[in-house]
KEDRENDREN-144788 format. One record per residue (C-alpha): y, z, x; residue in one letter; residue number from 1. Coordinates in steps of 0.02 Angstrom, whole numbers, plus 50000, padded with zeros to 5 digits. Layout:
residues N
    yy    zz    xx aa   i
     Y     Z     X  a NUM
...
END
This chain:
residues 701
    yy    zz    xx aa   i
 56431 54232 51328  x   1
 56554 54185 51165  x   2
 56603 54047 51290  x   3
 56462 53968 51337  x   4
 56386 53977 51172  x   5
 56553 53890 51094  x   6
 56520 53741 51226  x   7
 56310 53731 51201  x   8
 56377 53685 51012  x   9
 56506 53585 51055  x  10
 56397 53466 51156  x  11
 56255 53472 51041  x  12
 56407 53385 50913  x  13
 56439 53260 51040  x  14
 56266 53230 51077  x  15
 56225 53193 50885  x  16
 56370 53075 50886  x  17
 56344 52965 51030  x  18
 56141 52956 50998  x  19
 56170 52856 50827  x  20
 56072 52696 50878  x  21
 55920 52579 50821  x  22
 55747 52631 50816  x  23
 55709 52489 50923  x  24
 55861 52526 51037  x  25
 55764 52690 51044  x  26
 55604 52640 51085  x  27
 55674 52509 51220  x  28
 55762 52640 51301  x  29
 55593 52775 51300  x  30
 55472 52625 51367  x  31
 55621 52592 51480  x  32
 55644 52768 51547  x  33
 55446 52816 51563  x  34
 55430 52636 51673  x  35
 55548 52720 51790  x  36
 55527 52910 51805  x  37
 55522 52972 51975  x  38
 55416 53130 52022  x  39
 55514 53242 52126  x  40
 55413 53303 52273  x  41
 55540 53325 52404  x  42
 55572 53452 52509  x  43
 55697 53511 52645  x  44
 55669 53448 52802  x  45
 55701 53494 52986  x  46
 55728 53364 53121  x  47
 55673 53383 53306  x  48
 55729 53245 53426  x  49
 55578 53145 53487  x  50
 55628 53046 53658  x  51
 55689 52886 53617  x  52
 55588 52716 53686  x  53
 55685 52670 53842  x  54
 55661 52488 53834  x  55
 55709 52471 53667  x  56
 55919 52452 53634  x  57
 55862 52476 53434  x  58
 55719 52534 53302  x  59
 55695 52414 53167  x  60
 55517 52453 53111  x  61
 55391 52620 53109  x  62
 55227 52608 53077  x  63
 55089 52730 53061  x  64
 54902 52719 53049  x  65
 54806 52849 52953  x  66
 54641 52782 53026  x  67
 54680 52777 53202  x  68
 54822 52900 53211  x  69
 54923 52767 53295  x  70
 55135 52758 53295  x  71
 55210 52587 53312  x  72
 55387 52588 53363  x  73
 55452 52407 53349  x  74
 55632 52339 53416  x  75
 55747 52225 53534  x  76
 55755 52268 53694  x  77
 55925 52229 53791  x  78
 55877 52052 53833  x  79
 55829 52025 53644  x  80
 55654 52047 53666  x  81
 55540 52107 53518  x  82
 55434 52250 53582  x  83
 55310 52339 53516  x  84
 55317 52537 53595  x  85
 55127 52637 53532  x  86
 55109 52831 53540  x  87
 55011 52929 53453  x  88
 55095 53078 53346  x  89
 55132 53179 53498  x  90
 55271 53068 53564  x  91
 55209 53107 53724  x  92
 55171 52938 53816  x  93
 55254 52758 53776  x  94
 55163 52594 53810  x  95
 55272 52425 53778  x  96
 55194 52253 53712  x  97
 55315 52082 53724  x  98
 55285 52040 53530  x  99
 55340 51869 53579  x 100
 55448 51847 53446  x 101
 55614 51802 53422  x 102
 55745 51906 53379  x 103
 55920 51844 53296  x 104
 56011 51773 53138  x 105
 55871 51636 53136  x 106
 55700 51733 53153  x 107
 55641 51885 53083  x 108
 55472 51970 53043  x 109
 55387 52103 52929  x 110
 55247 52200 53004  x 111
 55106 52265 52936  x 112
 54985 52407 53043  x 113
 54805 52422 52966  x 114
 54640 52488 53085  x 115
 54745 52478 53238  x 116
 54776 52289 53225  x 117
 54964 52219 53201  x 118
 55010 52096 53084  x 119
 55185 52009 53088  x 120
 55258 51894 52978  x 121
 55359 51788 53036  x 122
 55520 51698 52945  x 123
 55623 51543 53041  x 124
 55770 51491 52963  x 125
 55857 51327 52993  x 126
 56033 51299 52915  x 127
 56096 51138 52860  x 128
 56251 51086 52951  x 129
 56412 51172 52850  x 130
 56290 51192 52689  x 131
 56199 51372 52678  x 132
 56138 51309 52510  x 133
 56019 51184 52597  x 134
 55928 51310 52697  x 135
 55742 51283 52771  x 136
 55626 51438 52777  x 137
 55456 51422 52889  x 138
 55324 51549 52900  x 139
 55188 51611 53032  x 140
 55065 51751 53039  x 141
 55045 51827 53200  x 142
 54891 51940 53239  x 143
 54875 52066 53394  x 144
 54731 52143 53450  x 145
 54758 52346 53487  x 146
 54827 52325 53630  x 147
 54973 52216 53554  x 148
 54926 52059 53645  x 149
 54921 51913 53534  x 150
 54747 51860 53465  x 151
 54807 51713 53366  x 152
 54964 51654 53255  x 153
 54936 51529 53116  x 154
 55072 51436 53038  x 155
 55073 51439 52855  x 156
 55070 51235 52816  x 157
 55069 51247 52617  x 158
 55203 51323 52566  x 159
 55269 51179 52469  x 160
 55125 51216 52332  x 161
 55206 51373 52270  x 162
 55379 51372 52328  x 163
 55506 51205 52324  x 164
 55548 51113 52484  x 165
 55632 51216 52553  x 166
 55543 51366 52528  x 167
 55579 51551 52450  x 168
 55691 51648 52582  x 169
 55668 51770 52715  x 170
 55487 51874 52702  x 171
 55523 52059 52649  x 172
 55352 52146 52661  x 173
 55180 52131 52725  x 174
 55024 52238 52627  x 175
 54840 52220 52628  x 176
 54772 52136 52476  x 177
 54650 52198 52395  x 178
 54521 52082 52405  x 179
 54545 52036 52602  x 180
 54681 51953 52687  x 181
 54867 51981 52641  x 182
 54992 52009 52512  x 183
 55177 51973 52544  x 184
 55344 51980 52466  x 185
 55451 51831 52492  x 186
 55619 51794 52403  x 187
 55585 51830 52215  x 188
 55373 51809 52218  x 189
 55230 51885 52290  x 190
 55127 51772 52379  x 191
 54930 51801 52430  x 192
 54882 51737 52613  x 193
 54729 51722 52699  x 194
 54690 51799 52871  x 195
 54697 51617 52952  x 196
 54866 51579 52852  x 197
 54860 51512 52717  x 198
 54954 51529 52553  x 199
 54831 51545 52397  x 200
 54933 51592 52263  x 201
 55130 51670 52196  x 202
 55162 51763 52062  x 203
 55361 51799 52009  x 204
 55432 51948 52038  x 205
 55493 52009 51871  x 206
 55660 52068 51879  x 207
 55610 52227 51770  x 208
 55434 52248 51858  x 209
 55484 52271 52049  x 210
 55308 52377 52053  x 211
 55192 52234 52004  x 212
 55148 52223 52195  x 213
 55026 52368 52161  x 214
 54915 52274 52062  x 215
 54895 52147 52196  x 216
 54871 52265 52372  x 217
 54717 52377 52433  x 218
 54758 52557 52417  x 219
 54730 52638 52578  x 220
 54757 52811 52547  x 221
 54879 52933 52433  x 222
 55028 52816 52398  x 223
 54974 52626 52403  x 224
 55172 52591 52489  x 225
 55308 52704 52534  x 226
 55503 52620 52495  x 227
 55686 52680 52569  x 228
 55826 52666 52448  x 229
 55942 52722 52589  x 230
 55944 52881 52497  x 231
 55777 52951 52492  x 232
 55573 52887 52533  x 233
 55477 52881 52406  x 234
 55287 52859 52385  x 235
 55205 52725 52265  x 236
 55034 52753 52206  x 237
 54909 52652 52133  x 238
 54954 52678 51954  x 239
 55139 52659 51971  x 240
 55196 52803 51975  x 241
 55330 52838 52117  x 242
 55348 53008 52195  x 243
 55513 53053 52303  x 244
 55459 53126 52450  x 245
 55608 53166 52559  x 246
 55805 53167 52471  x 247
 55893 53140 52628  x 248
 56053 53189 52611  x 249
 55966 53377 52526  x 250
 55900 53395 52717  x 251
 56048 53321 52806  x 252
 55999 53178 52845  x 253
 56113 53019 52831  x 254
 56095 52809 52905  x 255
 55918 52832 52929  x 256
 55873 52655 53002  x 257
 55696 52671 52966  x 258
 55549 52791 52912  x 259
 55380 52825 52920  x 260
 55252 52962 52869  x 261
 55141 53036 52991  x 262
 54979 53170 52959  x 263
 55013 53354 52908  x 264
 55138 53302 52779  x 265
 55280 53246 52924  x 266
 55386 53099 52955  x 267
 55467 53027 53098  x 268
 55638 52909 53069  x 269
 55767 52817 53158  x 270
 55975 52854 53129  x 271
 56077 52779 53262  x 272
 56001 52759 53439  x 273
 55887 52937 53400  x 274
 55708 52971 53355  x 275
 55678 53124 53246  x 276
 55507 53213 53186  x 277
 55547 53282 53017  x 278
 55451 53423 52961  x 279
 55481 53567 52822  x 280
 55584 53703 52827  x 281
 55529 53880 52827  x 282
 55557 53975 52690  x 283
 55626 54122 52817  x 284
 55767 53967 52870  x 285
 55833 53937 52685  x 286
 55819 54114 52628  x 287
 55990 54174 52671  x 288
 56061 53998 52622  x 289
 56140 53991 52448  x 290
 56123 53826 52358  x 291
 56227 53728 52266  x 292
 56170 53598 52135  x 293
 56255 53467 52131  x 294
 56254 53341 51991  x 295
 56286 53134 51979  x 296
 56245 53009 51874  x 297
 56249 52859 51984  x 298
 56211 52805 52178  x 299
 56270 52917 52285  x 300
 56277 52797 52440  x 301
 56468 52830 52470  x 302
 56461 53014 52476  x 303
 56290 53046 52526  x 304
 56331 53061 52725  x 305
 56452 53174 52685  x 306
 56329 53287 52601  x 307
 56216 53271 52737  x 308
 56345 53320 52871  x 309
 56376 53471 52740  x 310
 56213 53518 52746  x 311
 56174 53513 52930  x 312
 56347 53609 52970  x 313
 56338 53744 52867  x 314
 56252 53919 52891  x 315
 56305 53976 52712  x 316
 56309 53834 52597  x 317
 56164 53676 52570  x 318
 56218 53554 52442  x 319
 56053 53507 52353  x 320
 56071 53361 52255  x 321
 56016 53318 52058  x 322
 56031 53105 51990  x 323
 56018 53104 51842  x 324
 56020 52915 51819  x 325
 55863 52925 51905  x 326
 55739 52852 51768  x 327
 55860 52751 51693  x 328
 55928 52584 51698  x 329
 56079 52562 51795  x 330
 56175 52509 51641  x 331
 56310 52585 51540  x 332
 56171 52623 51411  x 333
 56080 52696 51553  x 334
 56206 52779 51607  x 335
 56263 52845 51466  x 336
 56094 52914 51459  x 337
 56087 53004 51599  x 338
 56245 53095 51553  x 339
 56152 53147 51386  x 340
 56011 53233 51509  x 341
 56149 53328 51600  x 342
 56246 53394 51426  x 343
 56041 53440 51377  x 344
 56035 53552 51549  x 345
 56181 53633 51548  x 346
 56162 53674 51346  x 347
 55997 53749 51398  x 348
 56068 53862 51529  x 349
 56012 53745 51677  x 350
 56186 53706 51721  x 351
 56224 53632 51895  x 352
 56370 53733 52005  x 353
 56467 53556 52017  x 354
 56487 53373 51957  x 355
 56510 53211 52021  x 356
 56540 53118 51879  x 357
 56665 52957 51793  x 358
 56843 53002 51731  x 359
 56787 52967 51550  x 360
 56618 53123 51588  x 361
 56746 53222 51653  x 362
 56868 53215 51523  x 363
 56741 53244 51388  x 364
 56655 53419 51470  x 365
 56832 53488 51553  x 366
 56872 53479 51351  x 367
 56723 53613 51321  x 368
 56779 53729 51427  x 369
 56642 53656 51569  x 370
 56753 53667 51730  x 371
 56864 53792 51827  x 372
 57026 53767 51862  x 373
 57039 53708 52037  x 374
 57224 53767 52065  x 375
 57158 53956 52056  x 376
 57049 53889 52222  x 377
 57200 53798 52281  x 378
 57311 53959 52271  x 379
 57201 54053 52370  x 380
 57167 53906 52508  x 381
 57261 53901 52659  x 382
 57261 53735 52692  x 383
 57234 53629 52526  x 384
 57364 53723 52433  x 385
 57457 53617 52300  x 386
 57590 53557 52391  x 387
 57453 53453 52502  x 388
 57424 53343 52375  x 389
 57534 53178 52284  x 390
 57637 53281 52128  x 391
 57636 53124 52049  x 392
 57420 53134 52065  x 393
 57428 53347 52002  x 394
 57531 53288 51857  x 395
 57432 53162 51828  x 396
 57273 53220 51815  x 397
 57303 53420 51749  x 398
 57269 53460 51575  x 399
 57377 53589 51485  x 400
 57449 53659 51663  x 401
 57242 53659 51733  x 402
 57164 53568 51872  x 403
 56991 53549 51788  x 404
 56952 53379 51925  x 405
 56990 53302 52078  x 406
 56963 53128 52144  x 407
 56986 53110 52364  x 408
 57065 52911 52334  x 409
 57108 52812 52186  x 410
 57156 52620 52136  x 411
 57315 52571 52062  x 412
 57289 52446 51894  x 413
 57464 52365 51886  x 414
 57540 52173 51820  x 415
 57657 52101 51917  x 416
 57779 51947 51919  x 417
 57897 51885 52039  x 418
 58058 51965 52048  x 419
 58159 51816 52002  x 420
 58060 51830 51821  x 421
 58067 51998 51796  x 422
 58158 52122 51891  x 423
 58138 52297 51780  x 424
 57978 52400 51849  x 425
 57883 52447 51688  x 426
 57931 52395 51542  x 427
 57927 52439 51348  x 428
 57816 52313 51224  x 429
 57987 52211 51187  x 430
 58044 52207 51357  x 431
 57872 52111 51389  x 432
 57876 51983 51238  x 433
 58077 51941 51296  x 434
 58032 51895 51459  x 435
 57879 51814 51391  x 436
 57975 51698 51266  x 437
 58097 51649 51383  x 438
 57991 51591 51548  x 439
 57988 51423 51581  x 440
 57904 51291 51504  x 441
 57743 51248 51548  x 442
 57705 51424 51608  x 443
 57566 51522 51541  x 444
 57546 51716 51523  x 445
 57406 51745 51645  x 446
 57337 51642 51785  x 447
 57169 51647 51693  x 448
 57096 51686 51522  x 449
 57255 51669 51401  x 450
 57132 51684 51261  x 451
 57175 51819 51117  x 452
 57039 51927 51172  x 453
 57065 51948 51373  x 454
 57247 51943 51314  x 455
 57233 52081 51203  x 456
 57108 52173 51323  x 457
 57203 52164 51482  x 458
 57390 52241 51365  x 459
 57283 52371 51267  x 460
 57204 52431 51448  x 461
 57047 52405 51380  x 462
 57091 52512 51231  x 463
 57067 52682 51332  x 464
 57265 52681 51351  x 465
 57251 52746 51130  x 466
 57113 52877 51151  x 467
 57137 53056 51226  x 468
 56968 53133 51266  x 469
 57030 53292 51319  x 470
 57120 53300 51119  x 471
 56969 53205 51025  x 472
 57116 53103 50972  x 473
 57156 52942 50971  x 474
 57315 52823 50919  x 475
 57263 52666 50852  x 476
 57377 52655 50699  x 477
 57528 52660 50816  x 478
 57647 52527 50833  x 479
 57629 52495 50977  x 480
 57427 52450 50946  x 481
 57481 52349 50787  x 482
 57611 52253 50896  x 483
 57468 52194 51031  x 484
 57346 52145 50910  x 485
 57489 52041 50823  x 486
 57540 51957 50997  x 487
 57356 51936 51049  x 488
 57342 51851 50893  x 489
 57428 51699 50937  x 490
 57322 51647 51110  x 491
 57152 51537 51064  x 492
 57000 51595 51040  x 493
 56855 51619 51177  x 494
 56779 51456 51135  x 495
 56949 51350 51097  x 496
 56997 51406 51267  x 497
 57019 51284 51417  x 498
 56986 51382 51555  x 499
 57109 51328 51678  x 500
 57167 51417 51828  x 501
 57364 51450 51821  x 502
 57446 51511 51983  x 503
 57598 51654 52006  x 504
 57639 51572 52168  x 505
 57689 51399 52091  x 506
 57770 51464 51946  x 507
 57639 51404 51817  x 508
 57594 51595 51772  x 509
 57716 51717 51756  x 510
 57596 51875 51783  x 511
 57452 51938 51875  x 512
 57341 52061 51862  x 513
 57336 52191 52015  x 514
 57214 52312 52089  x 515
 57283 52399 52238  x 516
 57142 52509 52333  x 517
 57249 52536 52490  x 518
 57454 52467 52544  x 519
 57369 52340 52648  x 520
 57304 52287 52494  x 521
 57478 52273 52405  x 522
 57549 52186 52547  x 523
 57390 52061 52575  x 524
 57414 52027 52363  x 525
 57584 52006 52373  x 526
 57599 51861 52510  x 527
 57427 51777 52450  x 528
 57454 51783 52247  x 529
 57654 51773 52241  x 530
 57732 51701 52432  x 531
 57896 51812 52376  x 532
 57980 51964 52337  x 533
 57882 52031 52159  x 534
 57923 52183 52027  x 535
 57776 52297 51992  x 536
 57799 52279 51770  x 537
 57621 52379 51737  x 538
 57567 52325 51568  x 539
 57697 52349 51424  x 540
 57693 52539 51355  x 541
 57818 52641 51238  x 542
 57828 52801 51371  x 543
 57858 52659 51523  x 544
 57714 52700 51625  x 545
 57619 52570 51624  x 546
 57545 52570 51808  x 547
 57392 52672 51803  x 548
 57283 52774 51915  x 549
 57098 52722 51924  x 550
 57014 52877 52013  x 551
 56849 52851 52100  x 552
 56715 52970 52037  x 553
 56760 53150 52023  x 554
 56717 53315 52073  x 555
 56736 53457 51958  x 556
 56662 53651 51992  x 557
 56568 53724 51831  x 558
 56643 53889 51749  x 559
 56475 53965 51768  x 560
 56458 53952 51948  x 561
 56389 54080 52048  x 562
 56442 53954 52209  x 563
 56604 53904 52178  x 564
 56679 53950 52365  x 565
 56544 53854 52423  x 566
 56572 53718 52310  x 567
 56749 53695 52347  x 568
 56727 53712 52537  x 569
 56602 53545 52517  x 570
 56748 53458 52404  x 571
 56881 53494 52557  x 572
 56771 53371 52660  x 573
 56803 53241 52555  x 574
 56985 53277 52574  x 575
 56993 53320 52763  x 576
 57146 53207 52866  x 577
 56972 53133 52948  x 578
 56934 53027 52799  x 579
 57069 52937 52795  x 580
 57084 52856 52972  x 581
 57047 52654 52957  x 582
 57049 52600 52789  x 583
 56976 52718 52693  x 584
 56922 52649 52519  x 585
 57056 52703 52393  x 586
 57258 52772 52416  x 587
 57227 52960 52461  x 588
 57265 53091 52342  x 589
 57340 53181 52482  x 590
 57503 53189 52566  x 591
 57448 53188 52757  x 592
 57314 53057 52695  x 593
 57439 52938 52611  x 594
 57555 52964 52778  x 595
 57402 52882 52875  x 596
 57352 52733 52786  x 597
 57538 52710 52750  x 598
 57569 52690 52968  x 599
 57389 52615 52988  x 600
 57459 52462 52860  x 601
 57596 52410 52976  x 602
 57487 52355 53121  x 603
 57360 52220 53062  x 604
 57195 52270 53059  x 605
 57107 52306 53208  x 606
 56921 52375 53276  x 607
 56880 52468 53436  x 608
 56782 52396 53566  x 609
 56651 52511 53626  x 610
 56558 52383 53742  x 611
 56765 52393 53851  x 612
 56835 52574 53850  x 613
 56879 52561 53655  x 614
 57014 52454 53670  x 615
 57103 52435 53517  x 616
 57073 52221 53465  x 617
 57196 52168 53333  x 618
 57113 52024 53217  x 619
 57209 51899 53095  x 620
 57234 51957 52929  x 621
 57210 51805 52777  x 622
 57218 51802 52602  x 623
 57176 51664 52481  x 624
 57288 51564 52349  x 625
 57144 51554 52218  x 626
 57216 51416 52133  x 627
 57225 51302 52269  x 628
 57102 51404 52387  x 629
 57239 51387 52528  x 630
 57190 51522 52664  x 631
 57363 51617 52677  x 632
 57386 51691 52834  x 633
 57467 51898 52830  x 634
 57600 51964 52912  x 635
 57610 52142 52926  x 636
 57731 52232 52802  x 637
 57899 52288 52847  x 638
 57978 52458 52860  x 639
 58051 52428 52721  x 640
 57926 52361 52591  x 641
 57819 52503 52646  x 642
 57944 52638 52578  x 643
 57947 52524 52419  x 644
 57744 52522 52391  x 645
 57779 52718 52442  x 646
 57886 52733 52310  x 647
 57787 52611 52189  x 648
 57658 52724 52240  x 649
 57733 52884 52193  x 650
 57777 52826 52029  x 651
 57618 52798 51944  x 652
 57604 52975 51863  x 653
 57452 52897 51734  x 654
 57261 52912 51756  x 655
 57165 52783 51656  x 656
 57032 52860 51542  x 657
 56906 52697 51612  x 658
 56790 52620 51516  x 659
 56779 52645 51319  x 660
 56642 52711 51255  x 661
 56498 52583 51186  x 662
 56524 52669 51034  x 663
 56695 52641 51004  x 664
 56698 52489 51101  x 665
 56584 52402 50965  x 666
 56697 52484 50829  x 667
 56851 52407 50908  x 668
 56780 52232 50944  x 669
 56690 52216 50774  x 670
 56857 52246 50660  x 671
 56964 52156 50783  x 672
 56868 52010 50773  x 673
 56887 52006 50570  x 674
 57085 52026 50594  x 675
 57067 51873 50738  x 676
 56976 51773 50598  x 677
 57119 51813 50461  x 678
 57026 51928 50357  x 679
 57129 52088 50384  x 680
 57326 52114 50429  x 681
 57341 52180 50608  x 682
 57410 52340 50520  x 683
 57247 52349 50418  x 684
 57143 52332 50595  x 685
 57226 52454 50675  x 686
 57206 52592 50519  x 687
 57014 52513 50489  x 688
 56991 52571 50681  x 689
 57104 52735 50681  x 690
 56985 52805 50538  x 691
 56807 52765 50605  x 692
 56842 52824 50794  x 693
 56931 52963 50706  x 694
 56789 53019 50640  x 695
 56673 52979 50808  x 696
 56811 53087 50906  x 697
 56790 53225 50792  x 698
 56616 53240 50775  x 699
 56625 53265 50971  x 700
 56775 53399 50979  x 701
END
């Protein structure tokens, strides 16, 4: 209890500290929040398989009628037909209607289903030869009687009134209006449209008002629209306010194509080439299940089919899933918000049983006392033991001898030069300036933005490379700190700056910066940005390790968990051998992972052919010289440059913090910029910054 008490406090520190804003920041961020809360009314769902249309090759649309209790199933057939398939809500009995409408890159169509009548949209699209920027958009509206045969279909002529020339883009929805014939989304406006087709009026989409559509259509029934975000469907009713209604990846449900609600609370969707009815769980079903919460403060796209195979799988264990950046802006400020709700539950007791969270979240709770340590899971695991994983990674990313976090893949951050420049890997702040001062002239730094603040922002690594969240310490008054700014000092300013592009590959730059997310990557970067044999030189550091891990989100297991078997079982998924086949998004933290995309990266890439037996097809590999935007054809590495990105690889033994605080950020930027304009001494910068995110850091330790 002494423990968890210690850590409520602790946060409630760190919450006063980073919640020091405006009042008018403060209000913004309230109106903000309350324009975007989501009700959570989902549940968890079962799936039955309905039988699929057999005419149709794909779903692309389902539509329901309350009124008439009528299912629309809309797709291509195999000859690229559009057909309509109608049921009612038994599934029982298909009939097919030829929509008569194209299907391809050209042609698509919205559909609306209202009193048993079917309204399509329709979009043509006619490209410009070789100029997508000159692109011609053309609209009908097609009516069908309830039998799906067409009654009439009007071409809207007057477009040009509230669109340009060439129209607005591709149609996105159809809805009812509420005072008779149609509204419809198309590009960046809602447009009104009469039942014989024509356009009466557009009003623009604001960019912070996506629900302004509700206004403008009849509300037919509990929710005026329903919306897929590709992780959940969510109701909209008449006042705004939106309602999630099914979390898919909480019932295990993942690539749902399309959705629809039917009566008695039910659904029926599309994954793949299946139809499913989706209906509640009994509470006999989930009774012997334990849950685990698990928390994020993003979009959980790339992990969310993972959860849902979790959750289908597994007899013991459901993975039930808590956003808390829903409500908030998808900014850092919103973000940053939405880890403020999470430090509020878990001070209140509400604590999930595991996070998914950024390096710079994890770092700040694992120094609370928040996390287990994972090698006390490890030691007991049979497979994932410690010697499964990179040492380079463990070291790396343990704290005090402690596994509080694990990542499945992470990026390399790296500079590099070519070889006949500099031919030291990593190198100390001097090392850097020597072989700066003595390139050859007419060569800049960089290939792009050799002004002092990108300059001093790309050698300081963003400034997390002086701030240890896991100490509440930071190092800005070190030499090392004082030497940057001094060197930064001497580029232009932002808006002296000619922004010229400078290229490695013809010797006008004599660095570049690198981010390597897989070897292909490294070898693709090397033969498109440098055409010869280059030195991985990481940016200049006193300890010589300046190549740095940047881990994707990570997964940490809270002290207090009742769950944490569970929990760990639903982390090994994410670093099962399976993962890593193709090119898996990130160099894998493991060593059978790193094995595979190391042999996968010296064939070129390649896809299987499904429609011929799966026969591996090879396709060309290119890169681009972006100073001359020359397409640079690959060549697969050698044996031997792939045990030299190995060992590259195996030598980063640094995880970057990520992105500074705002906090500190502004701190930083606002007393740099008076040393930039001469009114401080770089020493005086760096001890102006030491003191005041001193004082931040502490108030959060």
């Amino acid at each position: 209890m002494k423990r968890i008490a210690s850590f409520a406090i602790a946060v409630i520190t760190l919450l006063s500290a980073v919640s020091c804003s405006s009042a008018s920041e403060k209000s913004n961020s309230t109106s903000n929040k309350a324009a975007n809360v989501i009700t959570d009314k989902s549940r968890i769902f079962k799936r039955s398989e309905l039988p699929f249309p057999d005419k149709l090759n794909i779903i692309t649309d389902i539509l329901y009628d309350e009124k008439t209790e009528k299912v629309c199933i809309i797709g291509q057939s195999g000859s690229g037909e559009t057909l309509c398939c109608s049921t009612d809500s038994s599934f029982s009995m298909y009939k097919y209607a030829d929509l008569g409408i194209q299907s391809g890159t050209e042609n698509s169509a919205v559909y609306l289903l209202a009193d048993g009548t079917l309204y399509a949209l329709c979009t043509q699209i006619k490209y410009a030869d070789g100029d997508f920027t000159d692109t011609e958009y053309t609209y009908k509206l097609n009516t069908y009687d309830d039998g799906f045969n067409l009654v009439s279909s009007a071409n809207i002529e007057n477009v040009e009134q509230y669109f340009n020339e060439n129209g607005s883009g591709q149609a996105i929805s159809l809805h009812m209006a509420k005072d008779n014939g149609f509204v419809a989304e198309i590009g960046a406006q809602y447009v009104t449209i009469t039942p014989d087709g024509r356009m009466t009026g557009a009003t623009p989409r604001e960019k912070d008002d996506e629900l302004g559509i509700v206004d403008m259509i009849e509300n037919t029934g509990k929710y005026s629209y329903y919306y897929n975000d590709n992780t959940a469907f969510y109701g909209v009713k008449s006042d705004k306010s939106r309602e999630k209604l099914i979390d898919f990846a909480n019932s295990g449900l993942s690539e749902v194509r399309c959705i629809a609600p039917l009566a008695d609370e039910e659904f029926v969707c599309a994954i793949g080439s299946k139809l499913y009815r989706l209906s509640e769980r009994d509470a006999d079903d989930l009774a012997e299940i334990k849950e685990i919460t698990l928390a994020v403060a993003l979009n959980i796209d790339s992990i969310q089919p993972m959860i849902a195979d979790f959750n289908s799988g597994s007899n013991l264990y459901r993975v039930n899933v808590k956003n808390y950046s829903d409500g908030h802006e998808h900014t850092i400020e919103g973000f940053e918000s939405a880890a403020h709700d999470l430090e509020m539950d878990i001070i209140s007791g509400n604590a999930p049983d595991m996070v998914w969270l950024d390096t710079n979240e994890t770092e700040k709770l694992a120094s609370k006392g928040a996390f287990t340590d994972l090698y006390e899971l490890m030691d007991s695991d049979t497979r994932f033991t410690r010697d499964a994983f990179l040492p380079n990674y463990l070291e790396a990313a343990e704290t005090d001898g402690h596994l509080y976090s694990i990542t499945p893949t992470f990026m390399i951050r790296t500079m590099a030069a070519k070889s006949k420049f500099v031919d030291k890997e990593n190198w100390t702040f001097d090392e850097f300036k020597s072989a700066y001062e003595s390139r050859p002239d007419g060569m800049e730094l960089f290939e792009t933005a050799n002004n002092r603040n990108a300059v001093f922002d790309r050698l300081s690594n963003s400034r997390a490379d002086f701030i240890d969240l896991t100490t509440h310490t930071c190092s800005f008054d070190s030499q090392e700190f004082i030497d940057m700014l001094e060197f930064a000092g001497q580029f232009p300013g932002v808006d002296e700056y000619a922004w010229e592009q400078c290229s490695c590959r013809n010797d006008t730059a004599l660095l570049s910066d690198m981010y390597f997310s897989s070897f292909r990557d490294i070898n693709v970067q090397k033969q498109s940005v440098f055409g010869e044999a280059i030195t991985f030189v990481g940016a200049p550091s006193a300890d010589g390790k300046g190549s740095v891990m940047l881990p994707s989100n990570q997964f940490a297991i809270m002290d207090t968990s009742d769950n944490k078997e569970g929990a760990w079982e639903f982390i090994k998924l994410f670093l099962a051998d399976e993962c890593y086949n193709g090119n898996p998004d990130g160099i894998p933290v493991t060593e059978n992972g790193l094995k595979k995309v190391m042999e996968s990266a010296l064939e070129p890439p390649f896809y299987y052919d499904e429609l011929n037996g799966n026969k591996k097809v090879y396709m060309d590999e290119t890169g681009m010289d972006s100073y001359s935007n020359e397409q640079i054809k690959i060549t697969p590495m050698t044996d031997d440059e792939q045990k030299r990105y190995e060992q590259f690889v195996r030598s980063v033994r640094r995880i970057s913090s990520g992105n500074t605080e705002l906090a500190i950020s502004s701190i930083i930027s606002e007393e740099t910029e008076y040393y930039f304009a001469g009114e401080h001494s770089a020493k005086q910068c760096a001890e102006m910054i030491q003191n005041r995110v001193s004082i931040l850091l502490s108030e959060q330790s």
